[in-house]
DOLUM-264257 format. One record per residue: x, y, z of N, C-alpha, C in turn. Coordinates in Angstrom, 2 decimals, padded with zeros to 5 digits. Example, Ala and Ser with C-alpha at 12.3 -4.5 7.8 and 13.67 -1.06 7.14 Angstrom:
2
      nx      ny      nz     cax     cay     caz      cx      cy      cz
  013.19 -005.69  007.80  012.30 -004.50  007.80  013.20 -003.30  007.80
  012.85 -002.25  007.08  013.67 -001.06  007.14  012.90  000.03  007.87
! end
This chain:
94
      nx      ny      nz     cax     cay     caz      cx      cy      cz
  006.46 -022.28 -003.33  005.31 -022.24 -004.20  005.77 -021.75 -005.58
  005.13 -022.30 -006.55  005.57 -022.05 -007.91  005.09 -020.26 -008.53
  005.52 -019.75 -009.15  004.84 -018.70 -009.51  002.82 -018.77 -010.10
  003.32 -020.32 -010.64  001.89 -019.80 -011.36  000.68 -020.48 -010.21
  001.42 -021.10 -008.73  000.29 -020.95 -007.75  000.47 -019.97 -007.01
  001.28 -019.19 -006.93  001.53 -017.95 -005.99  000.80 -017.15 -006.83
  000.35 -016.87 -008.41 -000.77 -016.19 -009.22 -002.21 -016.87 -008.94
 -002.29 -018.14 -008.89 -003.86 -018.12 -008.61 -004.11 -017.82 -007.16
 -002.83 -017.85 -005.81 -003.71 -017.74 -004.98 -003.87 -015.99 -005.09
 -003.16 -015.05 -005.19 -003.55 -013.97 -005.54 -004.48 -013.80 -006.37
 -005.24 -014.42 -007.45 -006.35 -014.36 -008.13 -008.04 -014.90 -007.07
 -007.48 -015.43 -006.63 -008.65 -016.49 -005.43 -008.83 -014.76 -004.29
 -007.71 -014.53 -003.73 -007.61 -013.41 -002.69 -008.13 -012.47 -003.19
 -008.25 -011.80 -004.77 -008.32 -010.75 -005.61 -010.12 -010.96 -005.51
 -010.86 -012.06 -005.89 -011.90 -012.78 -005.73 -012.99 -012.34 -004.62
 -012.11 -012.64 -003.56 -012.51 -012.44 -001.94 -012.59 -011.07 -001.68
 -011.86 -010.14 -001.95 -011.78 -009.11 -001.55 -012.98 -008.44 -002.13
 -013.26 -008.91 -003.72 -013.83 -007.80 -004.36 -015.23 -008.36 -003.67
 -015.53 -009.88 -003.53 -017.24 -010.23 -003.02 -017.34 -009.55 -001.59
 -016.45 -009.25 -000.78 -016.72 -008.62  000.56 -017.09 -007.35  000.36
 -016.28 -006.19 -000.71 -016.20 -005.12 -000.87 -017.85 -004.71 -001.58
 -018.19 -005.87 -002.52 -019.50 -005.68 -003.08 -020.34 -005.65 -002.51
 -020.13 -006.58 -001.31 -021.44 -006.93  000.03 -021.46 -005.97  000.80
 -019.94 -005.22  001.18 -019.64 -003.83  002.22 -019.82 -004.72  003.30
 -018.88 -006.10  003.42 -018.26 -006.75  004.09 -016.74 -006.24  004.34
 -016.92 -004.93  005.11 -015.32 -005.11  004.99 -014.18 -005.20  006.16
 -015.15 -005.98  007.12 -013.83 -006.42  008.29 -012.96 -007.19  007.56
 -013.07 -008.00  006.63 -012.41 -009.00  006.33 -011.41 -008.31  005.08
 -011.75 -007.47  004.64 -010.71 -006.70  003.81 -008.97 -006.84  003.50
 -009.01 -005.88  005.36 -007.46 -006.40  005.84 -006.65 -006.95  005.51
 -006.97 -008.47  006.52 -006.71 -009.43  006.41 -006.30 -010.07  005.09
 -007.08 -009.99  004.08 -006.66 -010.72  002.71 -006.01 -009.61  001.76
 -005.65 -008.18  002.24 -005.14 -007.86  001.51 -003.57 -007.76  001.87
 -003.38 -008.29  003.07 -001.91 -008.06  003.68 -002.12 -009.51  003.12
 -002.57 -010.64  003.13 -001.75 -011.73  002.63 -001.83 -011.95  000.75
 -002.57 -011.20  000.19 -002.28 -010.45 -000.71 -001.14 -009.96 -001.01
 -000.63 -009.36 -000.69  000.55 -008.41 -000.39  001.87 -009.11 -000.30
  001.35 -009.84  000.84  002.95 -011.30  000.98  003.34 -011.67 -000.90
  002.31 -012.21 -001.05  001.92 -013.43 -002.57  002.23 -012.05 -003.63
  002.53 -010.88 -003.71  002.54 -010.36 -004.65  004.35 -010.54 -004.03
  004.46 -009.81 -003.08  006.22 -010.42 -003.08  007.01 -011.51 -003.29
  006.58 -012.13 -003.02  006.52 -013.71 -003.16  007.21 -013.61 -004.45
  006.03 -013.70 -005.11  005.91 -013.48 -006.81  006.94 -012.63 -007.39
  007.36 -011.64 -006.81  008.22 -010.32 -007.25  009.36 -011.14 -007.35
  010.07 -012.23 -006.60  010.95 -012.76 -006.02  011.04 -013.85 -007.21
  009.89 -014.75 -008.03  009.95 -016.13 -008.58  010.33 -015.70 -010.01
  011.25 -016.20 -010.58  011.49 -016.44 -011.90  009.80 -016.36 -013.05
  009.48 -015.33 -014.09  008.50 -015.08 -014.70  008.57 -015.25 -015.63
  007.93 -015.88 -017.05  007.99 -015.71 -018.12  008.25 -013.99 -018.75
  009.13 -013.67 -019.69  008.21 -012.07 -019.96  006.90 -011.85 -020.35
  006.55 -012.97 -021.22  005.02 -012.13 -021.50  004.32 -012.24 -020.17
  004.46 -013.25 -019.00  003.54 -012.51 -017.91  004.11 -011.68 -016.77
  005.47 -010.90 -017.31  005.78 -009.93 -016.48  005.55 -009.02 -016.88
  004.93 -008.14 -018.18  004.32 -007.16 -018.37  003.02 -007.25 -017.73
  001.97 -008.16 -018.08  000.70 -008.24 -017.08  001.18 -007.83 -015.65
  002.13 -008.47 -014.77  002.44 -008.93 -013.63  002.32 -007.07 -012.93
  003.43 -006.78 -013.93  003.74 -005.31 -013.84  002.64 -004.37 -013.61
  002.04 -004.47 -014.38  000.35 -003.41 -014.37 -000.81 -003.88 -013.30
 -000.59 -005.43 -013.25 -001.49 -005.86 -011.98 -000.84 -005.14 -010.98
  000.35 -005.19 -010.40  001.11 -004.56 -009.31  000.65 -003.08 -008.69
  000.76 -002.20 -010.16  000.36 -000.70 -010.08 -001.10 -000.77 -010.09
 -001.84 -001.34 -010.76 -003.38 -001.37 -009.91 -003.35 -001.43 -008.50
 -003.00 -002.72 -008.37 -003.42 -003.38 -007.00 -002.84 -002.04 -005.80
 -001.50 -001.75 -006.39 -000.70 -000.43 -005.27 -002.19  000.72 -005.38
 -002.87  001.12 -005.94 -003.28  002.12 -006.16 -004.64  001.65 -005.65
 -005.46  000.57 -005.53 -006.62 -000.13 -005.00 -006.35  000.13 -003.81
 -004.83 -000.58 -003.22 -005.01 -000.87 -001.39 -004.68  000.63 -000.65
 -004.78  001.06 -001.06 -004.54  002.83 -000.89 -005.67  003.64 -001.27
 -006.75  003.03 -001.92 -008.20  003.76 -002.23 -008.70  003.52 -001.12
 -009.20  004.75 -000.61 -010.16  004.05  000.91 -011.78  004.47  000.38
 -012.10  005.00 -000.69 -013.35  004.20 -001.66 -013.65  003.06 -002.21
 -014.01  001.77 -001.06 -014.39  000.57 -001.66 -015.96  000.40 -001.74
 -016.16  000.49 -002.80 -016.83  000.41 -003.33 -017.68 -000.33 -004.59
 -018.61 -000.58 -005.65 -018.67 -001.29 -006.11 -017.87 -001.11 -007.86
 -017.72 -000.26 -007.75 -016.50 -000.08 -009.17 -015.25 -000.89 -008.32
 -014.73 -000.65 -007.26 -013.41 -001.19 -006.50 -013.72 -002.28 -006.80
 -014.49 -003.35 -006.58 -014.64 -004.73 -006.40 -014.87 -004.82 -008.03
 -015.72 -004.32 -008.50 -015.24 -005.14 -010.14 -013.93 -004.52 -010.65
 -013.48 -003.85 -010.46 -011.60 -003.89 -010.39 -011.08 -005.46 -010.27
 -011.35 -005.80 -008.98 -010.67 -006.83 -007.89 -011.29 -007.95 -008.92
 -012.54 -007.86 -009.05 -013.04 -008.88 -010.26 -012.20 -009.17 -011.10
 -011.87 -008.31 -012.08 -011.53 -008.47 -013.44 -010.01 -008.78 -013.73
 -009.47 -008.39 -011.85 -008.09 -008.86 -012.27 -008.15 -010.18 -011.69
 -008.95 -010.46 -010.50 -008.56 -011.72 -010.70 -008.93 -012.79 -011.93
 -009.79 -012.35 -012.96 -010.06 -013.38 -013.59 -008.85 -013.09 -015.01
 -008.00 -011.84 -015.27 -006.75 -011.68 -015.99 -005.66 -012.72 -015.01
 -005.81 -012.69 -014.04 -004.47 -013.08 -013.68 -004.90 -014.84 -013.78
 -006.07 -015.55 -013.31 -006.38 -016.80 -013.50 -006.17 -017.17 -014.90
 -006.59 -015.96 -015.94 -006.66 -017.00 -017.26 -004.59 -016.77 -017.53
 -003.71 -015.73 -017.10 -002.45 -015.54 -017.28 -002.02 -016.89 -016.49
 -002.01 -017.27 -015.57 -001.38 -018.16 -014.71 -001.11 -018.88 -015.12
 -001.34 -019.50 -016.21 -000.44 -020.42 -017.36  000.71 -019.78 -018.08
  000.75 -018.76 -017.99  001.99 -018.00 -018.46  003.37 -017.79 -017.67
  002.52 -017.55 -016.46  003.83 -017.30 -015.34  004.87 -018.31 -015.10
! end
């Protein structure tokens, strides 16, 4: 997978997480954040432009610091919001 679809599907997953977390849907949490998790390695691994390895970089330390909040909540999910829609409009960069 190319970097800049290994970024939208992490933007799509980023998406999912935050509408479950908003609903306090959160069996499904888990699940998309361990394959989350894959796609951020993934990514760690693919050749990056620099300008979207500084983004890449700070999405990373969010996201580390989100899947380790066990307050999900509705600030958490517009988190999960706002990066996925940074990393969708970046994904032309990667």
């Amino acid at each position: 997978m190319s970097s800049r679809e290994l970024t939208l599907n992490i933007a799509v997953n980023l998406g999912r997480l935050g509408r479950w977390a908003y609903e306090g849907r959160l069996n499904r949490l888990n699940q998309f954040m361990e394959e989350t998790e894959e796609y951020i390695q993934q990514l760690e691994k693919s050749p990056k432009s620099p300008r979207f390895q500084q983004t890449f970089d700070i999405f990373r330390e969010n996201f580390n610091k989100l899947k380790n909040n066990t307050q999900v909540d509705a600030v958490w999910a517009e988190i999960m919001f706002t990066w996925a829609d940074i990393l969708t409009h970046r994904a032309q960069l990667a």
